[in-house]
C-alpha positions as CSV (number, residue, x, y, z in Angstrom):
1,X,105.1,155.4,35.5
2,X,104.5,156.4,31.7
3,X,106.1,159.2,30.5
4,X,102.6,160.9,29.7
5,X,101.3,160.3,32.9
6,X,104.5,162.3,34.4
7,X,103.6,165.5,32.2
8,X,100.2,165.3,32.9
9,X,101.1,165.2,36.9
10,X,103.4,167.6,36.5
11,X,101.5,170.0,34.9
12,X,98.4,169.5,37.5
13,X,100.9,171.2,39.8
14,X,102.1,173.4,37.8
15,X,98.5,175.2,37.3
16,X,97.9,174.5,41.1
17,X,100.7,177.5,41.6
18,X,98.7,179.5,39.3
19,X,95.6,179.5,40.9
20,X,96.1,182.7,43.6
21,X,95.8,185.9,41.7
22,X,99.1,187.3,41.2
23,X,99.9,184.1,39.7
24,X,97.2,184.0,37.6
25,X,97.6,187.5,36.8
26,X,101.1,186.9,35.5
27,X,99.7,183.1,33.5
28,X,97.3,185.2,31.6
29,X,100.1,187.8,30.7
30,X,102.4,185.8,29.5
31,X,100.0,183.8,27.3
32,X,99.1,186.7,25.7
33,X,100.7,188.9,23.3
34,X,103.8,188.6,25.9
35,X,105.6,185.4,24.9
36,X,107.6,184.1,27.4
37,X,109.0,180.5,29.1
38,X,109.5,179.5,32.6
39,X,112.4,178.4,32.9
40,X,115.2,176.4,35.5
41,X,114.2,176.4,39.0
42,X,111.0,178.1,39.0
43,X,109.6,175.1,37.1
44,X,111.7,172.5,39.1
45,X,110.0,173.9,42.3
46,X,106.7,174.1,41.3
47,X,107.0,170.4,40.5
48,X,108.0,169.8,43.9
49,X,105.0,171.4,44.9
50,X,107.5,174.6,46.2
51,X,106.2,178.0,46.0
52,X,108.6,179.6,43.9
53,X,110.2,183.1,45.7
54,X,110.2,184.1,42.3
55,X,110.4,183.4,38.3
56,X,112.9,182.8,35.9
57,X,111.8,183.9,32.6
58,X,113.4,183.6,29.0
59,X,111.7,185.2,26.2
60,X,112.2,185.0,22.1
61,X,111.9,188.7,21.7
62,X,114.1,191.7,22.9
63,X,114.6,191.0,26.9
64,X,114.6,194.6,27.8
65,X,111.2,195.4,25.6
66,X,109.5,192.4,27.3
67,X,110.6,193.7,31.0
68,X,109.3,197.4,30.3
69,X,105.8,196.0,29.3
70,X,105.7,194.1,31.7
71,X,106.6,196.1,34.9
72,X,104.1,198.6,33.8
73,X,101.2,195.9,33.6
74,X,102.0,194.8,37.2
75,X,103.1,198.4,38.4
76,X,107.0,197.1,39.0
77,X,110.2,198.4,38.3
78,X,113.0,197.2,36.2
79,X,116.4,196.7,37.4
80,X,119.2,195.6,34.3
81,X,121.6,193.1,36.2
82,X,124.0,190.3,34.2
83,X,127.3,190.6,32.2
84,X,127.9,192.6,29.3
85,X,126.5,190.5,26.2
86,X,124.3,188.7,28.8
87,X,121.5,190.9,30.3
88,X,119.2,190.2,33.0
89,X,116.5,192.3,33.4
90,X,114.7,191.7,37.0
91,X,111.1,193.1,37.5
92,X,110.4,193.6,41.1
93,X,106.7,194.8,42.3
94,X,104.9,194.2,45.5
95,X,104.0,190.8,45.3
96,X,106.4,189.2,42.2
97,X,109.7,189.2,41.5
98,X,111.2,188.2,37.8
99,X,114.3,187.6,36.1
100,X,114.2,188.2,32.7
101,X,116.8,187.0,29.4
102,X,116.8,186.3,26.4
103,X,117.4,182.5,25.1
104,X,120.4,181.5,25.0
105,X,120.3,179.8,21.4
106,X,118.1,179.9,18.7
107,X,115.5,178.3,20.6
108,X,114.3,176.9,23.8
109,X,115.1,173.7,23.6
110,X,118.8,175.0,22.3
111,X,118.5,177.4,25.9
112,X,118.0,174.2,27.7
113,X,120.3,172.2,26.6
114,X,122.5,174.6,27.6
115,X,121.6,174.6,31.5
116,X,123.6,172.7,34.4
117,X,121.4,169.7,35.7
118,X,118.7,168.3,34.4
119,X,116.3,169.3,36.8
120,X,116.8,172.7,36.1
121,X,116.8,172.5,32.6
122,X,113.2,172.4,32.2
123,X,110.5,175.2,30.5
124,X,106.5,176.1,30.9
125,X,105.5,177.6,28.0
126,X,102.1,179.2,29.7
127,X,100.5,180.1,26.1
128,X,100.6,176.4,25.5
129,X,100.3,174.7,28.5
130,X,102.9,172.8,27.8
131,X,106.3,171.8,29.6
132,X,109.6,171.2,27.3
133,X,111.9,168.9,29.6
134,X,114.4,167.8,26.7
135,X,116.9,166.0,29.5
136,X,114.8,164.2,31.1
137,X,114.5,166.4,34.2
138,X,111.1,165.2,35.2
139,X,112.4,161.9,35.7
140,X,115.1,162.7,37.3
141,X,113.0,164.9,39.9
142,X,110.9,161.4,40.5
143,X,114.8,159.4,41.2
144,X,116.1,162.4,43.4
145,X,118.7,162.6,41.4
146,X,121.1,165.6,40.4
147,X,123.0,165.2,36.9
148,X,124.9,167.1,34.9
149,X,123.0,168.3,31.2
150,X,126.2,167.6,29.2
151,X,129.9,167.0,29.7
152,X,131.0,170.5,29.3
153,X,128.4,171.2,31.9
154,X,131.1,172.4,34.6
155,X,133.8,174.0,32.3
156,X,131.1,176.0,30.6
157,X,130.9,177.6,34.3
158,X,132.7,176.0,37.1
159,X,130.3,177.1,39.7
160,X,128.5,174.5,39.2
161,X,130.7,172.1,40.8
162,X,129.6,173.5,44.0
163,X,126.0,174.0,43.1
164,X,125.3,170.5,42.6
165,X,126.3,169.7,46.4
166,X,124.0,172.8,47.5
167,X,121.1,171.5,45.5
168,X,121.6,168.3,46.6
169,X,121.3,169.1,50.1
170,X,118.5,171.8,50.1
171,X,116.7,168.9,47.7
172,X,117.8,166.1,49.6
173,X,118.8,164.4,46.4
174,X,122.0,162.5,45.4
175,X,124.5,163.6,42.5
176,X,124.7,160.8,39.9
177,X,127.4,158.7,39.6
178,X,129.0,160.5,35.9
179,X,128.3,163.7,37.7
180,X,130.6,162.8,40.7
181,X,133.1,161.6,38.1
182,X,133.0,164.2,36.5
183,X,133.5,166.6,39.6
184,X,136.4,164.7,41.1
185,X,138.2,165.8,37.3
186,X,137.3,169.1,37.5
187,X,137.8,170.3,40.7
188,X,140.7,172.5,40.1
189,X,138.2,175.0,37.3
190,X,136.2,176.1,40.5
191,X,139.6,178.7,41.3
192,X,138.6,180.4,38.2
193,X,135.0,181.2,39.5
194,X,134.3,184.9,40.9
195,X,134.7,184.7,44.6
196,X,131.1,186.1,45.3
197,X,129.6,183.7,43.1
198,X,131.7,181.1,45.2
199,X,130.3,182.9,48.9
200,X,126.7,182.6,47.4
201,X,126.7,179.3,46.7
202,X,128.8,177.5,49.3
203,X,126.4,180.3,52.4
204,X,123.2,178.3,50.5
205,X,125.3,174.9,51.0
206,X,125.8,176.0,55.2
207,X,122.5,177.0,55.1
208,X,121.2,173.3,54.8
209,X,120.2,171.3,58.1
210,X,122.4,168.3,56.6
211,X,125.4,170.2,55.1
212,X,127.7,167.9,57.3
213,X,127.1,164.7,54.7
214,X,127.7,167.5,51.7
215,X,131.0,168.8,52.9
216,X,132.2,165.3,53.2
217,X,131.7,164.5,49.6
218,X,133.3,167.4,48.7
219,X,136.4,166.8,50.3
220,X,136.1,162.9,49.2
221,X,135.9,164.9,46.0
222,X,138.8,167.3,46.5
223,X,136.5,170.6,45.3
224,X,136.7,171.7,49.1
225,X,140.3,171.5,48.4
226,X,140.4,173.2,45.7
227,X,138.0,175.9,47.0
228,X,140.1,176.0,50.3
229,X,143.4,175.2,49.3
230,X,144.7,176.1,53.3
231,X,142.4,173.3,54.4
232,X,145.1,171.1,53.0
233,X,146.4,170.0,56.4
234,X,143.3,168.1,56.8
235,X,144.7,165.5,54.0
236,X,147.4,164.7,56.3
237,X,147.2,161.9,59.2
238,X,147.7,161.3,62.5
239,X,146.3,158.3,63.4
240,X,148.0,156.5,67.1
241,X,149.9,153.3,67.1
242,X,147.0,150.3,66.6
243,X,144.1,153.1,65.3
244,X,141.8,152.7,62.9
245,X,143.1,153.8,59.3
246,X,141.9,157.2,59.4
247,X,140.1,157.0,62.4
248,X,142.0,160.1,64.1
249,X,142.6,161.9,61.2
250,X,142.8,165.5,61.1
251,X,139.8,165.5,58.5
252,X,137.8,162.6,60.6
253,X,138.5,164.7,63.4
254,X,137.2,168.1,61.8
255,X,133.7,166.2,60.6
256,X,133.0,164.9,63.9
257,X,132.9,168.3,65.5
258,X,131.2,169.9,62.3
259,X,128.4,167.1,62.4
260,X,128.1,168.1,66.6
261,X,127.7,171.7,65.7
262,X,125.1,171.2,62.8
263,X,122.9,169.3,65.7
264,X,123.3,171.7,68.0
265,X,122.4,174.1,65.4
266,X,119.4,171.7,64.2
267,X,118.1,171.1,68.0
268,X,115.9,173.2,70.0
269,X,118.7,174.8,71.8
270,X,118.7,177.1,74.3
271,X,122.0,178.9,73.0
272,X,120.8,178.9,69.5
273,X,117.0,179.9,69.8
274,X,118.0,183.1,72.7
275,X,119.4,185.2,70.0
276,X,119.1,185.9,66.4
277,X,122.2,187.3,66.4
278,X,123.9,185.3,64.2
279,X,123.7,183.4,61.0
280,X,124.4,179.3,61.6
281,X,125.8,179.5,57.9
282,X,128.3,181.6,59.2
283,X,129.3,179.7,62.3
284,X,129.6,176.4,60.1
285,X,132.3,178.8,58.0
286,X,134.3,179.6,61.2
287,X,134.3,176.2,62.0
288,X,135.2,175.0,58.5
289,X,138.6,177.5,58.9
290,X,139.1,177.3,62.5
291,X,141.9,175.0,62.0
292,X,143.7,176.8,59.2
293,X,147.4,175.5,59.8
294,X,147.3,173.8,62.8
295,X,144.4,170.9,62.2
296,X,142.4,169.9,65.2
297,X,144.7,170.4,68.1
298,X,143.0,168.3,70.9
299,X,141.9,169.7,73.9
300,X,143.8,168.5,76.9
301,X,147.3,168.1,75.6
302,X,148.5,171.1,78.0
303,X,147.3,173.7,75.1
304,X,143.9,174.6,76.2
305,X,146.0,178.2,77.2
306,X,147.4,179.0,73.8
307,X,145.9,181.8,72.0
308,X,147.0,181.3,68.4
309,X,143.4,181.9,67.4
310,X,144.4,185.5,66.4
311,X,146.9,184.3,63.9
312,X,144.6,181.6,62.3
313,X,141.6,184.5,62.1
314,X,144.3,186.5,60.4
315,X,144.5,183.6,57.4
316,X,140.7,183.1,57.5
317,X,139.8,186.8,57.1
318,X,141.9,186.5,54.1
319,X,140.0,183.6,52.7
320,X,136.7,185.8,53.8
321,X,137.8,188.5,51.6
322,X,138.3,186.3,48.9
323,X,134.7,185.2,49.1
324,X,133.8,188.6,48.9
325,X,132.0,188.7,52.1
326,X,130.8,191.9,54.3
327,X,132.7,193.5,57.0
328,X,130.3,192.6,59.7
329,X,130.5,189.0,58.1
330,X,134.3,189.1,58.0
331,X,134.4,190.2,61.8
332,X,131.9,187.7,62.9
333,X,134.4,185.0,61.6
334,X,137.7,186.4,62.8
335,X,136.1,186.9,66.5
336,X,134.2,183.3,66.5
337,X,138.0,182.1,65.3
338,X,140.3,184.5,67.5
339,X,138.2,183.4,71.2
340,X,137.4,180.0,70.0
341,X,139.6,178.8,72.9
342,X,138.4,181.1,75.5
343,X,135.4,178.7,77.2
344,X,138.3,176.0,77.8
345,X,140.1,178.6,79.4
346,X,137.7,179.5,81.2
347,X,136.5,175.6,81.9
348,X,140.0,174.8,83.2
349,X,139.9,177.5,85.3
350,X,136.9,176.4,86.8
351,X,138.1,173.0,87.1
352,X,140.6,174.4,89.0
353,X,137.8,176.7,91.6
354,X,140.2,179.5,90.5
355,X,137.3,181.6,87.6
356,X,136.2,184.9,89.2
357,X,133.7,186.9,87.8
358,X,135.4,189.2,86.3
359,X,137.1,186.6,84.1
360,X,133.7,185.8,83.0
361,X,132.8,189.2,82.7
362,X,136.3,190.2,80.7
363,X,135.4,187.0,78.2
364,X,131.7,188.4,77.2
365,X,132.5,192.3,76.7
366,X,135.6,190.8,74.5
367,X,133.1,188.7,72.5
368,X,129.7,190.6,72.5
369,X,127.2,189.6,70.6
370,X,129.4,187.0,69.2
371,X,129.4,185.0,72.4
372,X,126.0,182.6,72.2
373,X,128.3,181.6,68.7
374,X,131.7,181.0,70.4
375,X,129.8,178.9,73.6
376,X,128.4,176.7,70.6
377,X,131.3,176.3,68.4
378,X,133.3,175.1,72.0
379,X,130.2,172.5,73.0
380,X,131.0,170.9,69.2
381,X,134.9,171.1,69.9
382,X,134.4,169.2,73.0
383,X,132.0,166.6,71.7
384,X,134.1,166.3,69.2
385,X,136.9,164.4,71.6
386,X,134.4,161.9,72.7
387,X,135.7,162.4,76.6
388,X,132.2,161.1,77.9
389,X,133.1,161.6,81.3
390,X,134.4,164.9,81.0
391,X,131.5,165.9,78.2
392,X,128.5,166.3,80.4
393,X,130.4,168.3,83.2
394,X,131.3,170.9,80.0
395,X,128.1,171.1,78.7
396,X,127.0,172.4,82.1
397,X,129.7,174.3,82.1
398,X,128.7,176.5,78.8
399,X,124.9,176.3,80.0
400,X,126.2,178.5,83.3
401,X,127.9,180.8,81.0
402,X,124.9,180.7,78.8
403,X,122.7,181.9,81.4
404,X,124.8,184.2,82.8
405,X,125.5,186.4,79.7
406,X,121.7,186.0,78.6
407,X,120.1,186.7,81.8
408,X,122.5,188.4,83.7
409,X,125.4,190.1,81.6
410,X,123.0,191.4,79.0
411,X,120.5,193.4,80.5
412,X,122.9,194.4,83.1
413,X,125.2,195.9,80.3
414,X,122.4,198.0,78.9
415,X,122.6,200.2,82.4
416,X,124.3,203.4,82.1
417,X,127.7,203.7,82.7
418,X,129.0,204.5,86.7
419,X,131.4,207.2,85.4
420,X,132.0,208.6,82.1
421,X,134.9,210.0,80.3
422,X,134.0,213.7,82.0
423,X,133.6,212.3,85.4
424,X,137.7,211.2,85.0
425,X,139.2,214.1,83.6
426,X,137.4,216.4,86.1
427,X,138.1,213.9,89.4
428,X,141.6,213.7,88.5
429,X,142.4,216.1,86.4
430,X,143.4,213.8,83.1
431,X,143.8,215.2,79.9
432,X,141.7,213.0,77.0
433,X,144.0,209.6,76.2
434,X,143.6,206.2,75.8
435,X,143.7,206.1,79.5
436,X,140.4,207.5,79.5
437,X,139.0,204.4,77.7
438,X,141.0,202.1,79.9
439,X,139.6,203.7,82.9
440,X,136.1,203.1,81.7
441,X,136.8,199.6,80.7
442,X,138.0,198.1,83.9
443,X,135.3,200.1,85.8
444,X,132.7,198.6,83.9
445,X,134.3,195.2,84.4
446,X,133.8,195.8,87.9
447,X,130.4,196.8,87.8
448,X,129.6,194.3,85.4
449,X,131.5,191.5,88.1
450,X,129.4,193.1,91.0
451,X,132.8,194.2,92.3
452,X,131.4,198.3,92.5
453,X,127.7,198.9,92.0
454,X,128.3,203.4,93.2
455,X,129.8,206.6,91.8
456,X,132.0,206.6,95.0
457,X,133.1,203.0,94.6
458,X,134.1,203.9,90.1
459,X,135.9,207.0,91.6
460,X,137.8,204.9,94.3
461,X,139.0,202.5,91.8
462,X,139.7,204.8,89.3
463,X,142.3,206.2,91.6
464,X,143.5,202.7,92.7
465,X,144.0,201.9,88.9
466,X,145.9,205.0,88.2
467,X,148.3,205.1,91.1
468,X,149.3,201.5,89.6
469,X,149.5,203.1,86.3
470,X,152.0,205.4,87.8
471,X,154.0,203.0,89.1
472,X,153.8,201.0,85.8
473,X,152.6,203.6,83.3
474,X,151.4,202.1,79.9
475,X,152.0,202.2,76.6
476,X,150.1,203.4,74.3
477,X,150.3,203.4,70.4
C-alpha cells in the first residue's frame, strides 16, 4: 500500500473521531488561534479506530498560557502535574480530559524523534489537517509491530523496557527483533526507574487477557529479573532423571499455573463473575510472588500442611512497597499469599471425611473478601500439576466452597451478632480484654457452622470456652 494512500486512510479516521461535538468542539479550537499537536497515543488510537479516553497535546507556545485559555473555553480546570523543568498541565471538564506540554525540542518533528516507539511518536496538527509520522509509525501500526524510535530509546527512560511488553499485549502486536535486542542489554536500567512508574505499567501489563505469553518474554529477556530480582529461584532447575530439558522447571512450572489462572480469569467463571471484589491484575501479582524463595513446591509431597505462606507474604509486601502500591492493595497480596495453601488443607481434609464446618467456616472469616481470589489462585495451583485424575475431584471441591461462602457464608454473616461484647462482661462479669474479642470470635464461628443458632446456646458456650480458658488461660500481648 502506497505511502499516500496510508495518510489519506489514516486521516479519514482521524476526522471520523472528530465528528461528535466535544470533539469537534476541541478540532475547531485548536485550529484556531490555539496552536496545538496531537501527539503519541491519542493519535496511535484514533488510527486504530480506538476512542481515545483522552488527548495528549504539545503546543509551541507557553504550556501553562495554552491550558488557562483553554479550560475556560470548555469550562475545565487545570491541574499542573510533571517534574520540575517538565510541566504537564492536565485540563479536565465534563466530557474531555488533556494533557498539555510543551515540545520537547525546537520543533515537532525534534519532539518526536524524541518519543519511545514508533507508533507513538506520531502528531495531528488539526490547523492543517495534516499528520507528521517522521518514524514510520503508520507503517508500523499496519505490521503490528512495536519498535524502539532510536537506540538511546530505553536509557533516555528505562521504563520503557516494560512499556513495550504492555503495549504489545493491550495491542496485540510483537516487539521487533532490534527492540528485543536491545531489551535483553538493558534490562538491568529498569532498577533505576521510580517504583510507581514501574506498579503503573507492569498493573496495565496484568491487566491484559494474554499477559501469560508477555511475562514469558520478559523472563526470556531477564527484565522480569531485573524488576523482581527475588524471582531469581525460578532460573534454577529441577528437572527428574530422563525429563524434558526444562520441562519441570521451576519457571516452566510457575507459567503453567499463571497461564491456568489467566483462563480462569478470561472464562465465564462462576468464582470470578460473583464478586467484584478484586482486581485480576492483582491476583496475577500474588501469583507472580507466591513463590518468593521456595519456587513451586508441588502439592502432594507431604507439604500440603505447611504454612510458610506468612513468611513469603512478608518478602512480597516488601516488593509491594517498592512498587509503591496502596495499603488495601498491599493487604490483598499478602492475604491471597499468606492462605494460598489453605483450600489443600482443607481438600486433604476432605479427602480424608475429616472437614467440619467450622473448619470451613474458620478459613472464610480468616480470608474475607479475599476468598473467591484464594479459591482461584488454588484451582490454577492444582492445574498446574497436571494430576488429571485428581484435577476434576478439586475443582468440585473449590465449587462446594464457592457456593458455600457465596450463598451461604455471606448473607448469613451479614446477621447480627448472637452476643456482643456487653452481653459477656455483664453474664460473666469480665472486664474488657482481648478475651472479649476471642469470645465473639468463636461464637460467631459457631453460629456461622450452625453449631448455636440462640442467645441461650452463645451464653452456654461462652461459659464452656471460658472454664477451658481457666484451665489453660491465654496469652495475650
Amino acid at each position: 500500500m502506497c505511502k499516500r494512500c496510508v495518510d489519506d486512510g489514516n486521516l479519514h479516521k482521524i476526522g471520523v473521531m472528530f465528528k461528535n461535538d466535544m470533539n469537534r468542539t476541541l478540532k475547531q479550537l485548536l485550529s484556531g488561534e490555539h496552536r496545538a499537536y496531537i501527539v503519541g497515543g491519542s493519535v496511535r488510537d484514533m488510527i486504530l479506530n480506538l476512542s481515545p479516553t483522552d488527548y495528549d497535546l504539545v503546543v509551541p507556545d507557553d504550556p501553562a498560557v495554552f491550558s488557562d485559555r483553554i479550560s475556560k473555553k470548555i469550562s475545565g480546570r487545570v491541574v499542573r502535574l510533571g517534574k520540575p523543568g517538565k510541566p504537564l498541565f492536565r485540563i479536565i471538564s465534563s466530557k474531555i480530559t488533556l494533557d498539555v506540554s510543551g515540545f520537547k525540542g525546537s520543533s515537532i518533528r525534534e519532539d518526536l524523534l524524541q518519543r519511545d516507539f514508533t507508533v507513538n511518536a506520531m502528531a495531528y496538527d488539526p490547523s492543517r489537517n495534516e499528520l507528521i509520522d517522521p518514524c514510520g509509525g503508520q507503517e508500523d501500526l499496519f505490521s503490528g509491530l512495536i519498535r524502539m524510535v532510536s537506540d538511546t530509546a530505553f536509557q533516555n527512560d528505562p521504563i520503557r523496557l516494560i512499556r513495550a511488553y504492555r503495549l504489545a499485549a493491550t495491542l496485540s502486536f510483537r516487539i521487533d527483533e532490534k527492540t528485543q535486542r536491545a531489551i535483553r542489554k538493558q534490562a538491568s536500567l529498569i532498577r533505576a526507574a521510580a517504583g510507581e512508574r514501574v506498579r503503573e505499567e507492569l498493573i496495565r501489563l496484568l491487566e491484559s487477557p494474554s499477559s501469560s505469553r508477555h511475562i514469558d518474554r520478559m523472563e526470556a529477556s531477564g527484565l522480569l529479573f531485573s524488576i523482581f530480582p527475588e524471582l531469581s529461584g525460578f532460573k534454577g532447575s529441577v528437572d527428574g532423571p530422563g525429563a524434558e530439558p526444562g520441562f519441570n522447571s521451576p519457571w516452566n512450572r510457575f507459567r503453567k499455573g499463571y497461564c491456568h489462572l489467566e483462563t480462569l480469569l478470561n472464562a465465564s467463571d462462576s468464582i470470578r463473575t460473583a464478586t467484584d471484589c478484586f482486581h485480576p491484575a492483582l491476583l496475577k501479582l500474588a501469583f507472580l510472588l507466591h513463590d518468593i524463595g521456595n519456587p513451586s513446591t508441588p502439592f502432594g509431597n507431604g507439604n500440603e500442611g505447611d504454612r510458610p505462606g506468612e513468611k513469603r507474604a512478608g518478602k512480597a509486601d516488601e516488593i509491594c512497597r517498592r512498587l509503591r502500591l496502596s495499603n488495601r492493595e498491599r493487604k490483598f497480596v499478602s492475604e491471597v499469599i499468606s492462605y494460598h495453601r489453605e483450600p489443600f488443607s482443607l481438600f486433604l481434609a476432605h479427602r480424608k471425611r475429616t472437614l467440619t464446618a467450622r473448619n470451613t467456616v474458620i478459613f472464610f472469616m480468616a480470608c474475607g473478601d479475599t476468598t473467591p481470589a484464594i479459591l482461584l489462585h488454588a484451582l490454577a495451583e492444582f492445574r498446574k500439576e497436571e494430576q488429571p485424575a485428581a484435577e476434576g475431584v478439586f475443582d468440585a471441591f473449590i465449587r462446594i466452597l464457592s457456593d458455600r461462602f457465596f450463598g451461604q457464608f455471606q448473607p448469613e454473616r451479614k446477621a447480627p451478632p448472637l452476643l456482643t461484647g456487653d452481653d459477656l462482661i455483664r453474664a460473666f462479669g469480665l472486664a474488657s480484654s482481648p478475651l472479649i474479642g476471642l469470645l465473639l470470635d468463636r461464637i460467631e464461628e459457631a453460629r456461622l457452622a450452625h453449631e448455636v443458632s440462640t442467645r441461650g446456646g452463645a451464653l452456654s458456650l461462652a461459659e464452656k470456652i471460658l472454664s477451658e480458658e481457666l484451665d489453660n488461660p491465654p496469652s495475650f500481648q
